[in-house]
N, CA, C and O atoms as CSV, one atom per row, in Angstrom:
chain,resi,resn,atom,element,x,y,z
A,1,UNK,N,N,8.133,2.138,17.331
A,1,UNK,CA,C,8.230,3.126,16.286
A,1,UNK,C,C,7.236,2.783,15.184
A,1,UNK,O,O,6.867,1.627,14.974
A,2,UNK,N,N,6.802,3.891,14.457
A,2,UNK,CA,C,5.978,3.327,13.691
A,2,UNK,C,C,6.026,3.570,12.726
A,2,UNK,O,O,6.277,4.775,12.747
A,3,UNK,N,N,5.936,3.158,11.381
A,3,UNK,CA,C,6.595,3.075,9.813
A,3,UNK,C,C,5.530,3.008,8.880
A,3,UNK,O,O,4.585,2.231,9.013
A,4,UNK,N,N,5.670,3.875,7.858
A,4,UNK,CA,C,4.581,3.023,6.947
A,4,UNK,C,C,5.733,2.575,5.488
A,4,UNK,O,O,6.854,2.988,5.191
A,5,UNK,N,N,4.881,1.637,4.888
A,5,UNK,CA,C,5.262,1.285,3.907
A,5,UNK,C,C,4.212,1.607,2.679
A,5,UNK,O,O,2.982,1.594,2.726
A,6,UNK,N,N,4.995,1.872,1.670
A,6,UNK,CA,C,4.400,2.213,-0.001
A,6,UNK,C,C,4.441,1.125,-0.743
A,6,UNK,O,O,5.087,0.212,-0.229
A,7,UNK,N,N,3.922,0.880,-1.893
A,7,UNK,CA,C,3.866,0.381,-2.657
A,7,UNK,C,C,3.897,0.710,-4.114
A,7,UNK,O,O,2.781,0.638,-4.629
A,8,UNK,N,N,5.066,1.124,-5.086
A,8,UNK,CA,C,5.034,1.545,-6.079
A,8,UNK,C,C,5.091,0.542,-7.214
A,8,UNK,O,O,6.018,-0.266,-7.270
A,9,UNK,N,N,3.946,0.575,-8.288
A,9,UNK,CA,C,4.025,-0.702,-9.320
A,9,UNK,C,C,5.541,0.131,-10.406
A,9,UNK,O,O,5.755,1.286,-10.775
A,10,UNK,N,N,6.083,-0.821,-10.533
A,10,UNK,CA,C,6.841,-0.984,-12.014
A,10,UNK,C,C,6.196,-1.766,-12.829
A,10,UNK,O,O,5.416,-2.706,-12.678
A,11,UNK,N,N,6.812,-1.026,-14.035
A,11,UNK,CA,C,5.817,-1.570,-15.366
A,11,UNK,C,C,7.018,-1.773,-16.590
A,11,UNK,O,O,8.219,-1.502,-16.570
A,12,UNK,N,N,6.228,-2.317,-17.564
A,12,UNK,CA,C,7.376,-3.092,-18.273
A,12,UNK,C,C,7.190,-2.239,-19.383
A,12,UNK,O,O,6.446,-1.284,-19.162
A,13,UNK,N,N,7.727,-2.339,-20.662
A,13,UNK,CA,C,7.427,-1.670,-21.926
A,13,UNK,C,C,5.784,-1.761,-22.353
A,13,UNK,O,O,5.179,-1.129,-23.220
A,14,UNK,N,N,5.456,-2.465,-21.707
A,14,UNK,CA,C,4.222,-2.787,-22.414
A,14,UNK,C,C,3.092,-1.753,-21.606
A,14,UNK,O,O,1.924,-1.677,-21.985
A,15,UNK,N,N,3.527,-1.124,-20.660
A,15,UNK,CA,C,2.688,-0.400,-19.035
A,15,UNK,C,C,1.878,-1.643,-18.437
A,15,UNK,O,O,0.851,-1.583,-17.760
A,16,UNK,N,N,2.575,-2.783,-18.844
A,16,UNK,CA,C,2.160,-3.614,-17.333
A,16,UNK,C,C,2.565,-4.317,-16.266
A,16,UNK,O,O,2.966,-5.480,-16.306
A,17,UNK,N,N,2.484,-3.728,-15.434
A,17,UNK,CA,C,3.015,-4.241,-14.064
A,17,UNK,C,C,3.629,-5.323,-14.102
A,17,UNK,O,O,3.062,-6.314,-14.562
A,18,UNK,N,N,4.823,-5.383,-13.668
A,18,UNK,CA,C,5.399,-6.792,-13.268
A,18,UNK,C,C,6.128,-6.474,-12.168
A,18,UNK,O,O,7.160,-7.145,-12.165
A,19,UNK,N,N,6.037,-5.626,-11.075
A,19,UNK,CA,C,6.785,-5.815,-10.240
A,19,UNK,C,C,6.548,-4.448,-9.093
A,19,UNK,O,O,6.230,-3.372,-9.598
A,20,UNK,N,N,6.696,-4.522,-7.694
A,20,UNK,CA,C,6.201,-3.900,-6.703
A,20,UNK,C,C,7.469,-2.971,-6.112
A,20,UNK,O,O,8.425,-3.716,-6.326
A,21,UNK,N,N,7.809,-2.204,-5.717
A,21,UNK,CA,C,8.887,-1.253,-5.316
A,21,UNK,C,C,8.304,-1.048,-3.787
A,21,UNK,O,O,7.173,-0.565,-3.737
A,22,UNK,N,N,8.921,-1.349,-2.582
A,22,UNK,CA,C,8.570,-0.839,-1.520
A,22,UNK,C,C,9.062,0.347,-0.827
A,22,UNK,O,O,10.124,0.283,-0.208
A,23,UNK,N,N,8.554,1.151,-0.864
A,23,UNK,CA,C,8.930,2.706,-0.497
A,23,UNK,C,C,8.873,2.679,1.043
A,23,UNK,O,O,7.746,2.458,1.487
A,24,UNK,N,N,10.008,2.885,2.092
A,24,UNK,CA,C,9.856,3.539,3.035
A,24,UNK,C,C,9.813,4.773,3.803
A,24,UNK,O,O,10.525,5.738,3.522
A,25,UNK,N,N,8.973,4.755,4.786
A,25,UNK,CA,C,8.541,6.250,5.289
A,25,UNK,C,C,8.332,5.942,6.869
A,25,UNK,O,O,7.710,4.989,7.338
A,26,UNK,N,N,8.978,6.940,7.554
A,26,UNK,CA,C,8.893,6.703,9.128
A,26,UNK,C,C,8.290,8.007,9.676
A,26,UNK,O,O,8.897,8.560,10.593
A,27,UNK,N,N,7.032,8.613,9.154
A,27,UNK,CA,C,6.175,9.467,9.607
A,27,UNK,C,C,5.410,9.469,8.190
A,27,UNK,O,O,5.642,8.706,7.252
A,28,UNK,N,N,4.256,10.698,8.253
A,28,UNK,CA,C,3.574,10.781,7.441
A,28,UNK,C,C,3.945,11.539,6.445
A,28,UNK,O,O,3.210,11.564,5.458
A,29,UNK,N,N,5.085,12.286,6.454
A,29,UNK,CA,C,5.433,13.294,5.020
A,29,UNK,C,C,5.714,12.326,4.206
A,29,UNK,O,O,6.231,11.268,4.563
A,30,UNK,N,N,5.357,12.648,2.917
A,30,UNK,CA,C,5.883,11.288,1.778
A,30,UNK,C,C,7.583,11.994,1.083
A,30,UNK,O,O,7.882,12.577,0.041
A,31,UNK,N,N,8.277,11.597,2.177
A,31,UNK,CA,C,9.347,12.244,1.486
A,31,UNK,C,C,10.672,10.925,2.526
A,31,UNK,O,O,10.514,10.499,3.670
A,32,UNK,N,N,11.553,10.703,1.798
A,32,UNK,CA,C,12.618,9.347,2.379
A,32,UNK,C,C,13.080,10.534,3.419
A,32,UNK,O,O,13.373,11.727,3.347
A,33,UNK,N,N,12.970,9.460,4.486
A,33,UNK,CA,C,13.541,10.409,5.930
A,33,UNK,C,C,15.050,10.123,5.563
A,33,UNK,O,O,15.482,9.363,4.696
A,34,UNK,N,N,15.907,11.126,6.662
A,34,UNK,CA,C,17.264,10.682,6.384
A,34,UNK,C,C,17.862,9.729,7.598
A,34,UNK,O,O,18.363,9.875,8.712
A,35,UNK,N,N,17.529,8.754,6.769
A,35,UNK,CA,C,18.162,7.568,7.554
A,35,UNK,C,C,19.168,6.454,7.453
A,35,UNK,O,O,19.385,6.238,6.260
A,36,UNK,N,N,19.871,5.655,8.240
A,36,UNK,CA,C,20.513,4.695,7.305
A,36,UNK,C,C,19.956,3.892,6.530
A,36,UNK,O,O,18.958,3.450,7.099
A,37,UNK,N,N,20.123,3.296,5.116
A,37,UNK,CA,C,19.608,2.817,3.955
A,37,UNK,C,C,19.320,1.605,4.741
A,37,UNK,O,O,18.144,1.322,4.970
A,38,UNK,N,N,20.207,0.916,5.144
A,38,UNK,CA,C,20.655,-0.757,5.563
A,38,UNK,C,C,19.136,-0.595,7.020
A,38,UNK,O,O,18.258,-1.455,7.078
A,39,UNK,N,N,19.148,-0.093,7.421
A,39,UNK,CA,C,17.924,0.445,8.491
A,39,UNK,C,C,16.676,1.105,7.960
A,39,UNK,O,O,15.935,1.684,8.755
A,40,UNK,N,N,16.389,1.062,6.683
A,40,UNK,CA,C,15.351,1.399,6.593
A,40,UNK,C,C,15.057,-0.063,5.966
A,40,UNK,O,O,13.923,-0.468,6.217
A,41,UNK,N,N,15.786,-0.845,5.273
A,41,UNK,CA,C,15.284,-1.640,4.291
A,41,UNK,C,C,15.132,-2.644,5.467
A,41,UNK,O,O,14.028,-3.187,5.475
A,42,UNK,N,N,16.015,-3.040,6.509
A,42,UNK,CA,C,15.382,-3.688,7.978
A,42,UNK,C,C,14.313,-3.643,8.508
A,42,UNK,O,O,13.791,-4.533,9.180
A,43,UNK,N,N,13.803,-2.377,8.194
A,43,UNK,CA,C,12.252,-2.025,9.092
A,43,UNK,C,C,11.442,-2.428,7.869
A,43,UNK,O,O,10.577,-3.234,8.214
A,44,UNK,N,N,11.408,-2.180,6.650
A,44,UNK,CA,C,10.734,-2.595,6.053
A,44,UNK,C,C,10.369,-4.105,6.220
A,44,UNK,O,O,9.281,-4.435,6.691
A,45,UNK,N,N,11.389,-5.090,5.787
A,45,UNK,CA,C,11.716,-6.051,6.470
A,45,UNK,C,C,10.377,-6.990,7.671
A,45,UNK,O,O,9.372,-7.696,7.758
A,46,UNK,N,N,11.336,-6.315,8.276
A,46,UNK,CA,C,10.636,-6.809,9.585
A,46,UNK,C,C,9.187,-6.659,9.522
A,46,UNK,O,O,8.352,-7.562,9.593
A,47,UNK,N,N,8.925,-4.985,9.334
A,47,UNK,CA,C,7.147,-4.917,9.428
A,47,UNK,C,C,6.744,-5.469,8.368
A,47,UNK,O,O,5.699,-4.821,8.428
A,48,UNK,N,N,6.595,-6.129,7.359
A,48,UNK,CA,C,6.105,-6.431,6.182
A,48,UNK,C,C,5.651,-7.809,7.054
A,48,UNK,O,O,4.434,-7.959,7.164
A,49,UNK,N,N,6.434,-8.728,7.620
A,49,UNK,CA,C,5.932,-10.098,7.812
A,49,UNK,C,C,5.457,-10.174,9.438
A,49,UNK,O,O,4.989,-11.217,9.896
């Protein structure tokens, strides 16, 4: 199966980044498929390393 992963910066009061949000997506629409939560954050997971 094939997944992509996002990368959204968070930012602090100051607008500077301190921290990365990983967005999952299991096709190309940029929209959260409906899936189980606990199974998406797994695939993330897994494909990241």
């Amino acid at each position: 199966m094939e997944i992509f992963v996002a990368r959204q910066p968070l930012f602090n009061k100051m607008e500077e980044v301190y921290g990365y949000e990983l967005l999952y997506r299991n096709n190309q629409n940029n929209e959260f498929p409906d899936v189980n939560e606990d199974k998406a954050t797994a695939d993330v997971i897994i494909n990241s390393f």
